[in-house]
C-alpha positions in Angstrom: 0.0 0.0 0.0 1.4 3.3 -1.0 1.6 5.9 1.6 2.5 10.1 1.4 4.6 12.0 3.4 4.8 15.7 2.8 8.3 17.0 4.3 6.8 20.8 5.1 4.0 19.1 7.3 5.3 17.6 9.9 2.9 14.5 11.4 2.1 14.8 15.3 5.3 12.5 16.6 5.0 10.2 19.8 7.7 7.9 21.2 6.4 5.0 21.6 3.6 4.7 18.5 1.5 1.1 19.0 -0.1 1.6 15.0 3.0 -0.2 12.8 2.0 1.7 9.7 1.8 5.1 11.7 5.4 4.1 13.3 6.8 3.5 9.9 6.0 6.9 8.1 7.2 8.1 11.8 10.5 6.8 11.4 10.8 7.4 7.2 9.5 11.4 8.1 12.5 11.8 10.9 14.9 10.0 8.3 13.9 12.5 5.6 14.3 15.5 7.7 17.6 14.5 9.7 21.1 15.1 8.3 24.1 13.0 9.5 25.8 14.6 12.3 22.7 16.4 13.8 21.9 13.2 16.2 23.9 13.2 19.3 25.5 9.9 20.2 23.8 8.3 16.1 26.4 10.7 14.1 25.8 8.2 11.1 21.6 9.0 10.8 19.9 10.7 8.4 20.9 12.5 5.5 23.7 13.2 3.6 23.9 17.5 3.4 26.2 17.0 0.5 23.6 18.3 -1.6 23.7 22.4 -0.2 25.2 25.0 -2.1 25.1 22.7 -5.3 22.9 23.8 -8.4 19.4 22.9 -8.1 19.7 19.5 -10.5 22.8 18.1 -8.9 21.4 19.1 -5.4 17.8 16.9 -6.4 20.1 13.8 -7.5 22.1 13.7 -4.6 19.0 14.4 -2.8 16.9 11.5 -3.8 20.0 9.6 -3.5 20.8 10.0 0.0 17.0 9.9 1.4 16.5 6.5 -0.9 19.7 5.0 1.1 18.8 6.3 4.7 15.6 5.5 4.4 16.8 1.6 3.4 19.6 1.7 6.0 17.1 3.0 8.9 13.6 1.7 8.0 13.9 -1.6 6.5 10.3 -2.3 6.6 9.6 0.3 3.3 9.6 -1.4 0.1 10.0 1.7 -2.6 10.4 5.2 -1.9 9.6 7.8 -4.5 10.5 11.4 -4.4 8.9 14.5 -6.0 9.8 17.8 -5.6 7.0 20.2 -5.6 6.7 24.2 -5.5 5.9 25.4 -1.8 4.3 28.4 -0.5 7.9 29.9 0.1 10.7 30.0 -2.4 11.6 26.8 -1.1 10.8 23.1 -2.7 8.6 20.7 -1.3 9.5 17.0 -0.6 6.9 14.5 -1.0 7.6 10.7 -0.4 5.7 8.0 -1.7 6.5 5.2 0.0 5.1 1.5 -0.3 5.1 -0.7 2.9 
């Protein structure tokens, strides 16, 4: 079953969630929006940042890149992830995950 998270809208988080599918987009929602070195005493989660100051193509590669690999590494239970990038209210992008449990 196919399931969207929207990176710009965070879901309510809990510590100890008892619904598996609501654990899972948990868990691939904090992957997404962690980058390695931000997570005291877990230096090796999340994200690559590689992808800053690099043109906006390059940056979406290496993007999708590192969030399909940390997502694999950290949340083994996902089967396929797919990433769009999608205009936001700000000048920023918008990531939205597709991912299929």
């Amino acid at each position: 079953m196919k399931y969207t998270i929207n990176t710009t809208a965070p879901p309510k988080l809990t510590l100890s969630e008892n619904n598996e599918i609501a654990s899972i987009l948990q868990n691939v929602f904090i992957i997404a929006s962690s980058c390695k070195g931000t997570i005291p005493m877990y230096r090796s989660f999340g994200i690559n940042n590689s992808y800053k100051d690099r043109p906006q193509q390059a940056a979406k590669t290496l993007l999708i890149s590192s969030i399909t690999e940390a997502i694999s590494t950290y949340e083994p239970r996902v089967k396929d992830v797919s990433i769009i990038f999608a205009p936001s209210d700000s000048d920023n992008l918008s990531i939205i995950l597709e991912v299929t449990l």
